[in-house]
FIKOLZA-1660 file (N, C-alpha, C; in steps of 0.1 Angstrom, whole numbers, plus 5000, padded with zeros to 4 digits):
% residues 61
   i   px   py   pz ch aa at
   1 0682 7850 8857  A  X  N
   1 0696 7851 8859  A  X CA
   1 0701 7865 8855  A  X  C
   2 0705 7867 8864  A  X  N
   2 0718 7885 8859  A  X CA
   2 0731 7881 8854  A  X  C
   3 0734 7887 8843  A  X  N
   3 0744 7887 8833  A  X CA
   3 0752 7894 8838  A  X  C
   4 0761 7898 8834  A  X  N
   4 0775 7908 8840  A  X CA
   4 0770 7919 8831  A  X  C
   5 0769 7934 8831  A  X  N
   5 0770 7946 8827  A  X CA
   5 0779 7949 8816  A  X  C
   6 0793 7949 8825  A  X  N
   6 0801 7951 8816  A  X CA
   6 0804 7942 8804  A  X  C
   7 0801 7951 8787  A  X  N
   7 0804 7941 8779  A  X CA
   7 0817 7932 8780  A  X  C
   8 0828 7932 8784  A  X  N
   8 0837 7924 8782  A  X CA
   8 0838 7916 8793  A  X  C
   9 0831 7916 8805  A  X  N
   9 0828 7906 8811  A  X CA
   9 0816 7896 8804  A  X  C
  10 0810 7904 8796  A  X  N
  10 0793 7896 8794  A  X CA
  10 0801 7881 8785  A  X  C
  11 0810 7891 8774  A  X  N
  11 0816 7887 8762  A  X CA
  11 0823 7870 8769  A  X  C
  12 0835 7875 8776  A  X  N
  12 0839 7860 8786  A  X CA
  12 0830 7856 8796  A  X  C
  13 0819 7853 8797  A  X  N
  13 0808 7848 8806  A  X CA
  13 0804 7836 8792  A  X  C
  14 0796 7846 8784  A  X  N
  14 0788 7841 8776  A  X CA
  14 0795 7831 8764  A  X  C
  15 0811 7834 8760  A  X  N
  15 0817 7827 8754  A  X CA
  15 0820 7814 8758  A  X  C
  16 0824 7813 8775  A  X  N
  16 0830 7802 8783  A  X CA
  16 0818 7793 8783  A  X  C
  17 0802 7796 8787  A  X  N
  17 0788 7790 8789  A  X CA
  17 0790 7782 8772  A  X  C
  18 0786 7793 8764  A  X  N
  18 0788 7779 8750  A  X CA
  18 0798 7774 8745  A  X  C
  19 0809 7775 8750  A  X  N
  19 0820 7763 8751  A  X CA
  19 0823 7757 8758  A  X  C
  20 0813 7753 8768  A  X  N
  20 0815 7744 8779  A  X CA
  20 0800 7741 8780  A  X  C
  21 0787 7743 8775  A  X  N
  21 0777 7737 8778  A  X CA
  21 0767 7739 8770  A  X  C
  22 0768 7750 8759  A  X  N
  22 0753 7750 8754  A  X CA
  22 0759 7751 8737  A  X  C
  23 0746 7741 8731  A  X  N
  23 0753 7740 8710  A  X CA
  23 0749 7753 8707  A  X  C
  24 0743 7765 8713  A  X  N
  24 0736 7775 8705  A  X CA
  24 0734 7785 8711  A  X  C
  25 0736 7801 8707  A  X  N
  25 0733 7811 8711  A  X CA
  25 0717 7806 8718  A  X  C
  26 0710 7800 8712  A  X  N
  26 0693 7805 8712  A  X CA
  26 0693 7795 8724  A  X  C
  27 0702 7784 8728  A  X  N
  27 0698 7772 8738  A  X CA
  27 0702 7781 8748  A  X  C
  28 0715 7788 8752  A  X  N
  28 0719 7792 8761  A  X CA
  28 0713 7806 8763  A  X  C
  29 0703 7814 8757  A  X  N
  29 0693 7820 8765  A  X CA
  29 0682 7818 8769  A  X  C
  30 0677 7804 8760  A  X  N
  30 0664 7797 8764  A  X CA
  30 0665 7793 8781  A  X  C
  31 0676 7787 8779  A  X  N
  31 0685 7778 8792  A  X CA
  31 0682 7793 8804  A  X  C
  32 0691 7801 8805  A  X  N
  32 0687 7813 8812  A  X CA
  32 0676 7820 8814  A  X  C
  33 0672 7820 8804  A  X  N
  33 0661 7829 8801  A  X CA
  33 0661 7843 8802  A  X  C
  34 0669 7847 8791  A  X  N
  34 0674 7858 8786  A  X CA
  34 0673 7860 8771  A  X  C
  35 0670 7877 8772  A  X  N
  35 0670 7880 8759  A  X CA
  35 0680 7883 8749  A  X  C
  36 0680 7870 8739  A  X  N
  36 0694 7871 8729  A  X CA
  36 0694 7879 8720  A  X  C
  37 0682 7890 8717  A  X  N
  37 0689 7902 8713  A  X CA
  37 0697 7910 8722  A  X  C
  38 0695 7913 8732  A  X  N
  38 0701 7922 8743  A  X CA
  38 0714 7919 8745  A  X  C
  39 0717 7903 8742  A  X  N
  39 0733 7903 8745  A  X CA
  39 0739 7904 8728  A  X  C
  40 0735 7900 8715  A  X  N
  40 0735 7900 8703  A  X CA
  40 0739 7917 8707  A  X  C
  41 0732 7928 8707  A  X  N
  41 0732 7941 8707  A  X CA
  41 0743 7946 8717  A  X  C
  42 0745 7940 8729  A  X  N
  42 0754 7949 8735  A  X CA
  42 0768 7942 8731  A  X  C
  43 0773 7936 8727  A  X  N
  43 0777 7927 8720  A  X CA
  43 0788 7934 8710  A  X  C
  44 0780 7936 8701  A  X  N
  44 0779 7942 8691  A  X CA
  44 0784 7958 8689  A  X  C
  45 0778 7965 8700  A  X  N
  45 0779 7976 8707  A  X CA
  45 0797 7979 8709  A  X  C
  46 0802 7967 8710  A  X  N
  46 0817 7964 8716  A  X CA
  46 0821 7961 8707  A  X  C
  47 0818 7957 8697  A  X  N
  47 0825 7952 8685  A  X CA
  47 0826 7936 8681  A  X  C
  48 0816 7927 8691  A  X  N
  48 0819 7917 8687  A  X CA
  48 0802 7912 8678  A  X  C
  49 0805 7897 8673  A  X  N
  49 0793 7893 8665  A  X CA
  49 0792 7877 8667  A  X  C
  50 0782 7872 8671  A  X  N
  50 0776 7857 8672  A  X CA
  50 0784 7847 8659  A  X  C
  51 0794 7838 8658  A  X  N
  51 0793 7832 8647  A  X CA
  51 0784 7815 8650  A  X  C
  52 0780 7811 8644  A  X  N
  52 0772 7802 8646  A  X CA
  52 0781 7789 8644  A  X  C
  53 0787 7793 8632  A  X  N
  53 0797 7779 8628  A  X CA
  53 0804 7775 8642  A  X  C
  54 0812 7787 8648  A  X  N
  54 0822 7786 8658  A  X CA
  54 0815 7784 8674  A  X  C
  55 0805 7787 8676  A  X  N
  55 0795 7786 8686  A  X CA
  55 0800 7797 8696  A  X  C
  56 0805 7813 8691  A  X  N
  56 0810 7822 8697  A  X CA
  56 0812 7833 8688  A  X  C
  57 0812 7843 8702  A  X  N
  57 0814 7857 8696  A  X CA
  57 0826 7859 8698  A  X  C
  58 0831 7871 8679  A  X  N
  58 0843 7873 8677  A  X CA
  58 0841 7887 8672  A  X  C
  59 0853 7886 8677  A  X  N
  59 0854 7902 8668  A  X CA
  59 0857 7908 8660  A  X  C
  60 0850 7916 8648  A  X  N
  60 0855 7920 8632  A  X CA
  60 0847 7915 8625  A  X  C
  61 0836 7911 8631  A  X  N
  61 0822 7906 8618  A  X CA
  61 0813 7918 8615  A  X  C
% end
């Protein structure tokens, strides 16, 4: 599967997928089969961070 490029599309792609279908960063790239450092890093890159409690990336971690 191709992810969206742009971080702030990746950011609402990947947020909406684990609030609407997957408990876990690691399910929802298993599920794809994608690398969750690569979105963890570009991610991050933008200023956002994985919280696990919340099952989404936010910004200011």
């Amino acid at each position: 599967m191709s992810l969206p490029k742009d971080p702030f599309m990746l950011l609402s792609y990947v947020n909406t997928q684990l609030r609407d279908n997957y408990a876990s960063l690691s399910e929802l790239c298993s599920s794809l089969g994608v690398n969750e450092e690569d979105i963890v890093s570009t991610l991050a890159n933008a200023g956002y961070s994985y919280d696990e409690g919340l099952n989404r990336f936010t910004a200011g971690h």
